[in-house]
C-alpha positions in Angstrom: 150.5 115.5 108.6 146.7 115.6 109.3 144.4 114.1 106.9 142.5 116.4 105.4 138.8 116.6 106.4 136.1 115.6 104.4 133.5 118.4 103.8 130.0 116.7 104.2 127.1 118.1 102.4 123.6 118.9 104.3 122.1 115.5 102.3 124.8 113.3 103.7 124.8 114.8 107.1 121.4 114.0 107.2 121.2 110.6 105.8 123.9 109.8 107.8 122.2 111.4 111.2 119.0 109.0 110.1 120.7 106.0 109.9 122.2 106.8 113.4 118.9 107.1 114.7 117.5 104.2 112.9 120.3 102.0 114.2 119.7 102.9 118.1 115.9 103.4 118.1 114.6 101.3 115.0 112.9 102.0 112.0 109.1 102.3 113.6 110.4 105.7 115.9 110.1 107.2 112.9 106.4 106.1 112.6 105.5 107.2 115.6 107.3 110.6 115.4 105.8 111.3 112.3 102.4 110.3 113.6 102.8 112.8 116.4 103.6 115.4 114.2 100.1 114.9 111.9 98.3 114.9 114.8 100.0 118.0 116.5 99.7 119.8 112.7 95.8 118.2 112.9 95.3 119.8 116.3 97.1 123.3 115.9 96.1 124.0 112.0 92.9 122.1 111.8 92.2 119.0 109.3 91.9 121.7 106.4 95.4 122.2 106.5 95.7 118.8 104.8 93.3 119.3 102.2 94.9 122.2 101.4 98.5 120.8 101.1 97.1 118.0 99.3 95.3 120.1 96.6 99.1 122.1 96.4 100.8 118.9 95.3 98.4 117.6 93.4 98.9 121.1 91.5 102.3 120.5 91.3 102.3 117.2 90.1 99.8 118.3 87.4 101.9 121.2 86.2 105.0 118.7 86.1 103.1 115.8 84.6 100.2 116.7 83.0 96.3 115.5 83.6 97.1 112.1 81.4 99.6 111.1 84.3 95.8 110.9 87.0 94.1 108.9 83.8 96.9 106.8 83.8 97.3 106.1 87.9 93.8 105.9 87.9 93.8 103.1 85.1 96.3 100.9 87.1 94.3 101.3 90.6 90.9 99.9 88.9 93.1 97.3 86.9 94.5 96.3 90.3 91.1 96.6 91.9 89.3 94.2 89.1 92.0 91.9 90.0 91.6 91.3 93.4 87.9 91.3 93.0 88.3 88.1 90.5 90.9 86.7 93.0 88.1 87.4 96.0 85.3 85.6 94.0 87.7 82.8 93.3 88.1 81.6 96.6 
């Protein structure tokens, strides 16, 4: 008898087509595909585009997490940023 075949869902078919890719042109193609693309979406839709996308998901993420979750991000980057100026003056 024939082993029965395994139905695949989109995600794995997908994961598993990625990994193909990675494996026979390396992990930077996908770089420099994706850096085509921004600058093919740059060229045909104009930088706005980005703004615009960029205010949609920062909408998002505020409806999903709330205003406090920017204070909070924006805590850690100056925390980070203090640190690495005390580090800089150090040396």
């Amino acid at each position: 008898m024939p082993e029965k075949e395994e139905k695949l869902t989109v995600r794995e078919a997908g994961r598993r087509g990625g990994e193909k890719v990675k494996s026979k042109y390396g992990s930077e193609y996908f770089s420099r595909i994706g850096g085509k693309g921004g600058r093919t979406l740059r060229d045909t839709r104009g930088p706005e585009y980005f703004s615009e996308i960029g205010k949609k998901g920062g909408e998002a993420v505020k409806q999903r997490y709330g205003t406090e979750h920017f204070a909070a991000i924006g805590r850690k980057g100056g925390q980070k940023v203090r640190e690495l100026i005390q580090k800089g003056k150090e040396l």
